[in-house]
N, C-alpha and C positions, 0 to 999 in steps of 0.2 A: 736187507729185506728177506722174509723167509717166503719160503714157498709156496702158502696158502695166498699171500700178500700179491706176489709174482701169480701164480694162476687168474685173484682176481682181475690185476690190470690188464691181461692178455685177454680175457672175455669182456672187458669194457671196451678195451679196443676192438674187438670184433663186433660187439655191439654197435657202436657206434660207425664203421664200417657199412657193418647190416643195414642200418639206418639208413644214411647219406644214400646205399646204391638205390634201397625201396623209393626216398622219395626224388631221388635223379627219375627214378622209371617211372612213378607215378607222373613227374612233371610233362618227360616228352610224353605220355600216353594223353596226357591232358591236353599240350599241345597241339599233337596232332589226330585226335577225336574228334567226330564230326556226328553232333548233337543229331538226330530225325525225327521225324514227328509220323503219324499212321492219322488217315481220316482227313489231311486238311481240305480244303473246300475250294472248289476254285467254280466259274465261270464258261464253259466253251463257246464255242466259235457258234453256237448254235442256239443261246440261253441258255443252256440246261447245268444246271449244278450237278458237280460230278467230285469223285476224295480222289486222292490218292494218298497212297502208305509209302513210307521210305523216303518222305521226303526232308532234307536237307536242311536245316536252319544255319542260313547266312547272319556272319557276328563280325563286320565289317572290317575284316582283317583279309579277307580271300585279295589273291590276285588275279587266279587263276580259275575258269570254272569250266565241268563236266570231266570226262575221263578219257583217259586214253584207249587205244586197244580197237576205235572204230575203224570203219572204211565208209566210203563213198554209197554205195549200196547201201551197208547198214549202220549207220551213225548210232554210238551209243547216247542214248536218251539218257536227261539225271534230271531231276527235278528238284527244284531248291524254294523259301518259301522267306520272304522277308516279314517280319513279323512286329519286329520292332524301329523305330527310324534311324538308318544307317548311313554314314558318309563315307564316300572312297574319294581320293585326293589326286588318284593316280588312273590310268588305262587299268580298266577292269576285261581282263583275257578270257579266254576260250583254248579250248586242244582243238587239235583239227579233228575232223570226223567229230564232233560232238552236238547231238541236238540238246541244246540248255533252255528248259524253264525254268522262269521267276513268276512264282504265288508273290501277288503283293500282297498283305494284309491289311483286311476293312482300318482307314483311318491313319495310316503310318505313311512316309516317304525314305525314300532309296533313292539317293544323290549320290552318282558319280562324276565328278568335276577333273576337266583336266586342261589347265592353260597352256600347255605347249604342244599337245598332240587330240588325237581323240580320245573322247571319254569311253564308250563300249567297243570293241574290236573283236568278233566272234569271226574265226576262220570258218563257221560251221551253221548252225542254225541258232532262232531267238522265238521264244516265245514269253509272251508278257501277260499273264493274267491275272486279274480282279476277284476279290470274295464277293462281291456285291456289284449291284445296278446303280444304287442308289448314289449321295451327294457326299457319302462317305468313304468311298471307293479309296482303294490304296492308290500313289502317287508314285512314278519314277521321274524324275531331272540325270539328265547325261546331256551335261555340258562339254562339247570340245573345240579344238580351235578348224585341224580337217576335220573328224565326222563324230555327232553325237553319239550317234548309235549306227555301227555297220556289220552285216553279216554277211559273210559269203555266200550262203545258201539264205534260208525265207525269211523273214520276219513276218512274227504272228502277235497281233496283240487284242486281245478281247476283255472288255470292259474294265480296264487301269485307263489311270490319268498320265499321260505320258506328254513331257516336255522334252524339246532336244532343240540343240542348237549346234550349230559346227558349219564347216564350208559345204560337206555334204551330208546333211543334216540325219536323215532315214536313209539308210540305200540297205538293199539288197544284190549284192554283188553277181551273181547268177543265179539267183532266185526271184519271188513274187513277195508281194506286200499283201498281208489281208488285216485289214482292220475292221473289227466286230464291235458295235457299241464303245461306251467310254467317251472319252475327250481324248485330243492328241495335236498337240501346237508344235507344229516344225519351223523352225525358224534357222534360213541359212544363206549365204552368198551366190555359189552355183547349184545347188540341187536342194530343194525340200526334201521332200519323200519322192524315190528315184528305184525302181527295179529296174537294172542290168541284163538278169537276164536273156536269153534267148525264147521266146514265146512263152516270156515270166510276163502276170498281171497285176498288175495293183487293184484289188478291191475293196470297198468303204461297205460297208452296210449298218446302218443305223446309228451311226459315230458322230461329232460332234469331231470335224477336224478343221484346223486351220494350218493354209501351208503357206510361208511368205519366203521367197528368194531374191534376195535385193541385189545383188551381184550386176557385174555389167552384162553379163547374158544369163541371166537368175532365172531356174526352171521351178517353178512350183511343185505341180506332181507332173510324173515324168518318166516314161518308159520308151526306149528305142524298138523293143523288141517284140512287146505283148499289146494288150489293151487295158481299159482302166473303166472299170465299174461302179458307178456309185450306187447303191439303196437305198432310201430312207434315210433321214438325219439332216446334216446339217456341213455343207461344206466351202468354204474360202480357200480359193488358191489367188495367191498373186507374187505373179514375176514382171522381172523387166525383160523378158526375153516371152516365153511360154507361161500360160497359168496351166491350161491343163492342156496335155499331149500326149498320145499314142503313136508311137512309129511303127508298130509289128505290120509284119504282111498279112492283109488282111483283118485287121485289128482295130477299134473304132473305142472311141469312148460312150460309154452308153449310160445313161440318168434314168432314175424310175423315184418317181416318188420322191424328190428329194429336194432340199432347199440349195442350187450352188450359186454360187456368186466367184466369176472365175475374171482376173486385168492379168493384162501383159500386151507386148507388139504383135500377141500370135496368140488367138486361144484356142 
């Protein structure tokens, strides 16, 4: 072999080198990239349509959602946006300190299913919201066998379709419940929708909820610590124990305007 011969397999082999490492790095870059989108739409707690930029599009691979780096004081907010219809199989996490929302997209569903544990498990906060009012509203199912959907701090959900089921179906661990428009069907053994809490409330305004706890001391909606507000809308609680109940000092359930229909041994 002469030497013209010998230099060129030396720069094939380095090419080829070159190569393999570019697209190793392109791969993990691709990997772990996390697509966002600017402008998407969402719904608040108020009706009014509002964007936000930097938000996150979920590609049903996460385990784990928001960041690290919060405190208790200041919880790092991330906002994330499902868009297309996504299945998790497993407990979909949270970091601690993190306040996580979910944009559901007009017309899609986000199913997190989990048969041996619970389906959403946030140490931190939840908020769930809607593009739209309307009959096309994005849809979340968080199936578990303990708790649908549980946060340590609030849960917020304003105009999504949200199903959940588990022993403690909605809970708010030391937070309030506020539910703004949408539909929302809890269905669970000891607790439907349940704020923990210390002078936490659960409030409904203009929603479409049904809450059934069929357990042997099944609470429908149910707060030890705060009181529980309904507005406007549309709501079914029924336990074998409580349908609806406020324990807080000083704390009452109060109705305005609204359709309830509440069975249990205690309403």
């Amino acid at each position: 072999m002469n030497m013209n011969q010998t230099i060129r397999n030396l720069f094939s082999r380095a090419a080829m080198m070159l190569l393999a490492t570019i697209l190793l790095t392109m791969t993990a870059q691709t990997a772990w990239a996390q697509l966002t989108m600017n402008g998407v739409k969402y719904i608040d707690a108020n009706g009014v349509e509002r964007t936000r930029d930097g938000v996150i599009v979920l590609n049903g691979s996460e385990t784990t959602l928001g960041e690290n780096g919060g405190t208790s004081e200041s919880p790092k907010e991330v906002w994330y946006i499902c868009n297309t219809n996504l299945s998790y199989s497993s407990t979909l996490y949270s970091y601690y300190y993190s306040s996580v929302n979910i944009i559901l997209a007009d017309g899609v569903e986000m199913k997190v299913e989990n048969s041996s544990s619970g389906a959403i498990y946030f140490p931190g906060s939840l908020g769930i919201y809607g593009q739209s009012t309307g009959t096309n509203r994005g849809a979340l199912t968080a199936k578990g066998t303990s708790s649908g959907i549980y946060a340590q701090n609030d849960v917020t959900i304003c105009n999504a379709e949200v199903t959940a089921t588990g022993d403690y179906t909605i809970q708010a661990q030391d937070g309030g419940i506020s539910i703004t428009g949408g539909k929302v069907t809890a269905e669970g053994t000891s607790y439907a929708i349940g704020a923990w809490g210390s002078d936490k409330d659960i409030t409904i305004s203009n929603a479409e909820v049904t809450a059934t706890a069929n357990g042997t001391s099944g609470n429908a909606i149910y707060t030890p610590g705060g009181g529980i507000s309904i507005t406007g809308g549309k709501v079914t609680a029924n336990g074998t124990s409580y349908g609806i109940e406020a324990s807080g000092f000083n704390k009452d359930v109060t109705i305005k305007d609204a359709e309830v229909t509440a069975e249990g041994n205690y309403v």
